[in-house]
NUTORMI-98321 format. One line per field, with one value per residue: residue number from 0; x, y, z of N, C-alpha, C, O in turn. Coordinates in steps of 0.05 Angstrom, whole numbers, plus 32768, in hexadecimal, padded with zeros to 4 digits. Example, Ala and Ser with C-alpha at 12.3 -4.5 7.8 and 13.67 -1.06 7.14 Angstrom:
% NUTORMI-98321
num <- [0; 1]
n_x <- [8108; 8101]
n_y <- [7F8E; 7FD3]
n_z <- [809C; 808E]
ca_x <- [80F6; 8111]
ca_y <- [7FA6; 7FEB]
ca_z <- [809C; 808F]
c_x <- [8108; 8102]
c_y <- [7FBE; 8001]
c_z <- [809C; 809D]
o_x <- [811D; 810C]
o_y <- [7FBE; 8017]
o_z <- [80A9; 80A1]
//
This chain:
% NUTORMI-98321
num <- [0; 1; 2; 3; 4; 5; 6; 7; 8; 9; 10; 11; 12; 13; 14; 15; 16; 17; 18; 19; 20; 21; 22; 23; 24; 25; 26; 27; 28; 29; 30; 31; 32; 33; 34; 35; 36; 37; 38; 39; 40; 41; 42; 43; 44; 45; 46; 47; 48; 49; 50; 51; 52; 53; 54; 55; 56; 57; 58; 59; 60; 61; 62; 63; 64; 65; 66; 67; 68; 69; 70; 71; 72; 73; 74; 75; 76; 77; 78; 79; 80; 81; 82; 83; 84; 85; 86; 87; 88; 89; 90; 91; 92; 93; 94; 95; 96; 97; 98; 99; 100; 101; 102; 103; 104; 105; 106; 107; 108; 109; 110; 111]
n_x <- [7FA9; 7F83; 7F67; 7F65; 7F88; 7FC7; 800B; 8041; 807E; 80AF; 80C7; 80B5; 8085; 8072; 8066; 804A; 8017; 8003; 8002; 7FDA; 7FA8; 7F6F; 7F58; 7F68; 7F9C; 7FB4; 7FF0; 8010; 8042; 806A; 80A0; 80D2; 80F8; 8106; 80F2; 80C6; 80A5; 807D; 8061; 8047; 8032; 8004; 7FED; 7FD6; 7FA3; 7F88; 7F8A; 7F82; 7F4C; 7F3E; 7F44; 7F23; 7EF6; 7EEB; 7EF2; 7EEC; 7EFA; 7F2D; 7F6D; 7F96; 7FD9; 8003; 804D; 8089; 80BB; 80EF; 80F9; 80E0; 80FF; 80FD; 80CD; 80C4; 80F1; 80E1; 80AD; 80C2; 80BE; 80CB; 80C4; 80AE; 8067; 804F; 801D; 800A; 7FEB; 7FDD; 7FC8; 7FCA; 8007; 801B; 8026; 7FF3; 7FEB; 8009; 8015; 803F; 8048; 801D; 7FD5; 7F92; 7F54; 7F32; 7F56; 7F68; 7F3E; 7F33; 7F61; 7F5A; 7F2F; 7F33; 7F4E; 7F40]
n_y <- [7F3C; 7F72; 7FA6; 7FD4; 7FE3; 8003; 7FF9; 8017; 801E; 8031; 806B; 8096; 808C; 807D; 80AD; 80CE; 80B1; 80B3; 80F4; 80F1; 80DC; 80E8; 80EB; 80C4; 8097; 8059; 803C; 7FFC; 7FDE; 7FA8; 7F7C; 7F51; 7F28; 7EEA; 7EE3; 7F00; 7F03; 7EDC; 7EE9; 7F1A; 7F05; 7EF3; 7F1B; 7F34; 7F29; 7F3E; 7F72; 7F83; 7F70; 7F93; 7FC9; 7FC2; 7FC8; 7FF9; 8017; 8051; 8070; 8069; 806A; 8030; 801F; 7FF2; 7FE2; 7FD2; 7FC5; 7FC3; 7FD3; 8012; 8036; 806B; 807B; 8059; 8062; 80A0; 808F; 806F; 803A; 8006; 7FC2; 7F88; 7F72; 7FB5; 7FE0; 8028; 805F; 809E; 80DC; 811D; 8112; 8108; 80D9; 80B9; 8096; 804E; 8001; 7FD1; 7F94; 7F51; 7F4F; 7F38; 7F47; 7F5B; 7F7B; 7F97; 7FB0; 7FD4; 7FEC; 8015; 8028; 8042; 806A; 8086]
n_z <- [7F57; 7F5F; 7F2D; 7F3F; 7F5A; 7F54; 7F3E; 7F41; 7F23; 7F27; 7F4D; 7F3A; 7F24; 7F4B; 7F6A; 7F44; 7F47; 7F77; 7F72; 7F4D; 7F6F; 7F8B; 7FBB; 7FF3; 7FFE; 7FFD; 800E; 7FFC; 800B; 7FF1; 7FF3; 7FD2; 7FDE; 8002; 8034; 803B; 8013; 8010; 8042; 8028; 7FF3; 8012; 801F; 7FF4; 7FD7; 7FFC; 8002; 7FC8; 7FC9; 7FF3; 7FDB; 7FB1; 7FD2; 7FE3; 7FC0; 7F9D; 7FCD; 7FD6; 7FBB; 7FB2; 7FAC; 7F9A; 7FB1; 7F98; 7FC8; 7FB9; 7F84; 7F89; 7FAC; 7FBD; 7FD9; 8005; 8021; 8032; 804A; 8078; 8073; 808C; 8082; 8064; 8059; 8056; 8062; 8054; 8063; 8043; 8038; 8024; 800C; 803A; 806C; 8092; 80B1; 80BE; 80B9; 80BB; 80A9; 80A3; 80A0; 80B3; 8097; 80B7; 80E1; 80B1; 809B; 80C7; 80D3; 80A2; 80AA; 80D5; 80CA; 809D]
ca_x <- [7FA7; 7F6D; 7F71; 7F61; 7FA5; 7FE3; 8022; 8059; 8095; 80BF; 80C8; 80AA; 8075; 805E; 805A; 8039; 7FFF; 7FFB; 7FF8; 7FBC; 7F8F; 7F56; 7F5B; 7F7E; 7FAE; 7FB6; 800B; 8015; 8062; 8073; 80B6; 80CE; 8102; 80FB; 80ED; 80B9; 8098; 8068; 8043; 803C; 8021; 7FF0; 7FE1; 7FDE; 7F94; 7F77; 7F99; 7F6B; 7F30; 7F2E; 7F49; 7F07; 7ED4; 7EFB; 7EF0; 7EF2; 7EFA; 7F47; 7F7D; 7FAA; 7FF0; 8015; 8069; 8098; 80CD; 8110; 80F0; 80DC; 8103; 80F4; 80B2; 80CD; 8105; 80CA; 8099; 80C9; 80AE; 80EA; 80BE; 809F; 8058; 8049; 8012; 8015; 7FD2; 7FE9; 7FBA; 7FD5; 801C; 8026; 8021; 7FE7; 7FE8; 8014; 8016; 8044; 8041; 8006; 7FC4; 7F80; 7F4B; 7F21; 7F6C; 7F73; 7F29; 7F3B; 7F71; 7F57; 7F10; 7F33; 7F61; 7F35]
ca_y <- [7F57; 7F89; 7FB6; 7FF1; 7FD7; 8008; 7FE8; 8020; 8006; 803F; 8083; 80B3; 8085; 807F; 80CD; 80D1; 80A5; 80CB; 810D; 80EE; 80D5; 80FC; 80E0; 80B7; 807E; 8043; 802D; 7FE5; 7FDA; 7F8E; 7F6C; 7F40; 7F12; 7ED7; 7EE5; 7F1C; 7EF1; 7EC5; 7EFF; 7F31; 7EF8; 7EF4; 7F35; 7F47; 7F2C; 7F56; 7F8A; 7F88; 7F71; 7FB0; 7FDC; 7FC0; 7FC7; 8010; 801D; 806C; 8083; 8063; 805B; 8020; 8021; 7FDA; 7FF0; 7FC2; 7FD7; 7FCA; 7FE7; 802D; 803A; 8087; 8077; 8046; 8075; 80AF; 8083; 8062; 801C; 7FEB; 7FA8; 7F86; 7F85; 7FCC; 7FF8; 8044; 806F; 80AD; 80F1; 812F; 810F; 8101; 80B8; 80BF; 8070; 8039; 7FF3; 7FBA; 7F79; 7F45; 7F5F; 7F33; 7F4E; 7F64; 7F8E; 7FA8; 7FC9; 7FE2; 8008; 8020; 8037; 805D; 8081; 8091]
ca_z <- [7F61; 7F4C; 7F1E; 7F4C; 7F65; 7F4A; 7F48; 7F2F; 7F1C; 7F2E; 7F60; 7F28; 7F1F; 7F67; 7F74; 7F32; 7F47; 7F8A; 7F6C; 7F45; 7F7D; 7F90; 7FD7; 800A; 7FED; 8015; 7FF1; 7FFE; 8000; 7FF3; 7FF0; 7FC2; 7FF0; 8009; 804F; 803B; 7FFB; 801E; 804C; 8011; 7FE3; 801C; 8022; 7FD6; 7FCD; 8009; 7FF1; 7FB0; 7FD4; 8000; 7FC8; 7FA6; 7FE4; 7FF2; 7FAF; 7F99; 7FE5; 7FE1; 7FA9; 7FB2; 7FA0; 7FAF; 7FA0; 7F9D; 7FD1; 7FAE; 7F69; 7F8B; 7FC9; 7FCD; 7FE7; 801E; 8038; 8032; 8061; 808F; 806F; 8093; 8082; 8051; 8043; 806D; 8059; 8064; 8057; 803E; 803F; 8013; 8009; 8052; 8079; 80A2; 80C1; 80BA; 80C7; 80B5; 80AF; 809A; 80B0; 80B4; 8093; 80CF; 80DB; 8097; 80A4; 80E6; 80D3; 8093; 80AC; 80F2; 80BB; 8085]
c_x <- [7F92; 7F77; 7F6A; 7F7A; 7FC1; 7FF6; 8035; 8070; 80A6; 80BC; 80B5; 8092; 8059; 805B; 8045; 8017; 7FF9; 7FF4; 7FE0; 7FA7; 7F80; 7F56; 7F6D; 7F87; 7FBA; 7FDD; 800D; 8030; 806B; 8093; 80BA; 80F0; 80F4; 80E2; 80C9; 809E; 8073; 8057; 8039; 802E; 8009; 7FE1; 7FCB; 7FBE; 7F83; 7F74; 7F81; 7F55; 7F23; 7F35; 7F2C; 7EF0; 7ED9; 7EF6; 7EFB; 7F00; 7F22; 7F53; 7F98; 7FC2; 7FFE; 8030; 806E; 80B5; 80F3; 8110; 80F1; 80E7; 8109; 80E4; 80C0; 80DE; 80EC; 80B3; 809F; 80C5; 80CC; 80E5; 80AB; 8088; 8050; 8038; 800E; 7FFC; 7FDF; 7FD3; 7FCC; 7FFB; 8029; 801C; 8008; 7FEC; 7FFD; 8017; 8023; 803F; 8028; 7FF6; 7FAB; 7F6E; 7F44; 7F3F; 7F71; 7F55; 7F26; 7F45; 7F6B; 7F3F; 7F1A; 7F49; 7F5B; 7F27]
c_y <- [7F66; 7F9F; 7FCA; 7FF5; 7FEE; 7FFE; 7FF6; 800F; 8018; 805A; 8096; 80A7; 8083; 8095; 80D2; 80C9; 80B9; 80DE; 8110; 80EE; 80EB; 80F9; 80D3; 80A7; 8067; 8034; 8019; 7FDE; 7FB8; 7F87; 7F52; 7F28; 7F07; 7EDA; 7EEC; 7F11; 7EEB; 7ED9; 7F15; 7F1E; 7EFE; 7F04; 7F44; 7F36; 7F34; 7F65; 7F93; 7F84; 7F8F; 7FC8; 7FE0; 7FCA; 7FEA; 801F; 803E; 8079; 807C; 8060; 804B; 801B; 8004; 7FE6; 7FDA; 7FD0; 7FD6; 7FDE; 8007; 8037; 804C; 8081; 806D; 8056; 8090; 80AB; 807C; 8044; 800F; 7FCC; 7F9D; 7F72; 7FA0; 7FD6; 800B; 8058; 808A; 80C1; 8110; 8127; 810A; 80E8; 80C5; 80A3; 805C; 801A; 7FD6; 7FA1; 7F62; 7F4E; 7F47; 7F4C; 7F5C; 7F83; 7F9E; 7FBC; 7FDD; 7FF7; 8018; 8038; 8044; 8073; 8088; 80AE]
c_z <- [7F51; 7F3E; 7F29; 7F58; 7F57; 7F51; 7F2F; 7F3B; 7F1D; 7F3C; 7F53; 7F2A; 7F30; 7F74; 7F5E; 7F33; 7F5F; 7F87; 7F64; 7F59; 7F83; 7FAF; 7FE1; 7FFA; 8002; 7FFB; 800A; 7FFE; 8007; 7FE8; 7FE6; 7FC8; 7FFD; 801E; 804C; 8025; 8003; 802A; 8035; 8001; 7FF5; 801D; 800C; 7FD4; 7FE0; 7FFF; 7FDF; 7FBB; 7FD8; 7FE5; 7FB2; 7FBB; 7FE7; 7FD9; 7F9F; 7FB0; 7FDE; 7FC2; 7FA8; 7F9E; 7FAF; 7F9C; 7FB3; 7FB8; 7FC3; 7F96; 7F72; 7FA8; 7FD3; 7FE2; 8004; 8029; 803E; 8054; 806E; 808B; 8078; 8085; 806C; 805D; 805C; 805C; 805F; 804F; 8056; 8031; 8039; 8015; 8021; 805B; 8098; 80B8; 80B7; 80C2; 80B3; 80BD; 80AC; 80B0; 80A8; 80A3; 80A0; 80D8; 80C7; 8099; 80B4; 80E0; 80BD; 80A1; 80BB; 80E3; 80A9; 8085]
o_x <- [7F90; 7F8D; 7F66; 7F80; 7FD3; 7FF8; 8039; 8074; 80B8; 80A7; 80A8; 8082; 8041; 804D; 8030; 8004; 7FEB; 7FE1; 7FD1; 7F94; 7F89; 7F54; 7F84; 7F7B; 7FC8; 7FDE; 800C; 8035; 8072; 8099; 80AC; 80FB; 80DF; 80CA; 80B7; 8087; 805D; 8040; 8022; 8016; 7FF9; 7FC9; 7FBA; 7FC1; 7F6B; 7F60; 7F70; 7F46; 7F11; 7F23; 7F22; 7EDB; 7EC5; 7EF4; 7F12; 7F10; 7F31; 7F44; 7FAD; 7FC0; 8002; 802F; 8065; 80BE; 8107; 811F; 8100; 80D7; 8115; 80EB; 80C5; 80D9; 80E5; 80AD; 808E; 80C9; 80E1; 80F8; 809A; 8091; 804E; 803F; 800C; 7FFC; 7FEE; 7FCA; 7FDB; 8009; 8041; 8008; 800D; 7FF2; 8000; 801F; 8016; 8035; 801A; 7FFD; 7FB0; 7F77; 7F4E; 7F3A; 7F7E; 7F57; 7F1B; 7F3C; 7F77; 7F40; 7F11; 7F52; 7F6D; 7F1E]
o_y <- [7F65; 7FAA; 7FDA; 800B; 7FDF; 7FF8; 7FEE; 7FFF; 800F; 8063; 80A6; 80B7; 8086; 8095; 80DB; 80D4; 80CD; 80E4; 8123; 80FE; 8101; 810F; 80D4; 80A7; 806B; 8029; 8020; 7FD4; 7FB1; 7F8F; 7F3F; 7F1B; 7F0E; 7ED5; 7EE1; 7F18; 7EF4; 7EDD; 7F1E; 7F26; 7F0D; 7F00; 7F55; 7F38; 7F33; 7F69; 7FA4; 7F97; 7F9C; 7FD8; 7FF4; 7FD4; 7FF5; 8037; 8040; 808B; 808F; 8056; 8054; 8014; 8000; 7FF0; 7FD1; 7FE7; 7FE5; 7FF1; 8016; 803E; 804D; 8082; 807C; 8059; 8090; 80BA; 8078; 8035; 8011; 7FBF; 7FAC; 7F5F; 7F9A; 7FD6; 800B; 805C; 808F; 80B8; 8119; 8139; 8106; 80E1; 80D4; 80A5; 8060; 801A; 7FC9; 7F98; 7F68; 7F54; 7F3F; 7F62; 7F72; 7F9B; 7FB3; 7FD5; 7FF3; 800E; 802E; 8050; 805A; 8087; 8092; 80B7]
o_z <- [7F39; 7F43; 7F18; 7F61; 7F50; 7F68; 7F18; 7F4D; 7F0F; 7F34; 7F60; 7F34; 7F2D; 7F88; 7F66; 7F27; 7F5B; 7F96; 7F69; 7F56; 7F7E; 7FB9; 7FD8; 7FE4; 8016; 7FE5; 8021; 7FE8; 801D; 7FD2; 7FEB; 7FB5; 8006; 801C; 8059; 8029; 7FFC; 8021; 8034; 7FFF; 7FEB; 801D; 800F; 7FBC; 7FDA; 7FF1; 7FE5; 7FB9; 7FCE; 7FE2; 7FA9; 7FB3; 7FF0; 7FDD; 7F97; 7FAB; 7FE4; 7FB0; 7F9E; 7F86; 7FC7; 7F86; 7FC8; 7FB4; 7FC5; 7F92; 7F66; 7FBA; 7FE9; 7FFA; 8017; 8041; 8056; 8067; 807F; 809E; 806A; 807E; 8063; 806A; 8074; 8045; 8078; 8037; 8069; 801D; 804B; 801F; 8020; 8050; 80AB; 80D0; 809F; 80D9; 80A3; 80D2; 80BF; 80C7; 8091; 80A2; 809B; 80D4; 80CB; 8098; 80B0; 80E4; 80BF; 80A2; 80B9; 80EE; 809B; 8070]
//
């Protein structure tokens, strides 16, 4: 995972970073059962890719969902991995579920 990557580790932690950003926040919410494992691994070095190519314009938050599960009742997140772009403390976009690259652009760039 990149280090542009936040990964709080609890409720305080993940408003805390939010309050920081300067801009949009793309939070990552992965699950850490079975079921749920295998597509978030997959996910989890997009994730950093684009968090790298996206650089300043975005600040990526991946949260665990059992660790912080304000956030997730907050956003509606039901599934694990979902990501939910989020624009002065509100969810502008959402979209669960493993995403292709060419997808993870899509929906970033028509909601940025």
């Amino acid at each position: 995972m990149a280090r542009r990557v936040h990964q709080p580790l609890e409720n305080q932690e993940f408003d805390f970073i939010l309050s920081l950003a300067p801009g949009p926040v793309l939070a990552y919410f992965i699950g850490t059962w079975p079921k749920a494992l295998d597509a978030c691994r997959a996910m989890d070095a997009l994730v950093g890719e684009l968090a790298e190519e996206y650089g300043t314009r975005l600040t990526t938050v991946r949260t665990d969902m059992t660790r912080c599960p304000e956030p997730v009742r907050r956003y509606g997140v039901t599934g694990a991995p979902t990501v939910v772009l989020v624009k002065d403390g509100e969810a502008v976009a959402s979209q669960a579920g493993p995403m292709t690259r060419e997808e993870f652009r899509e929906f970033l760039d028509s909601h940025l």
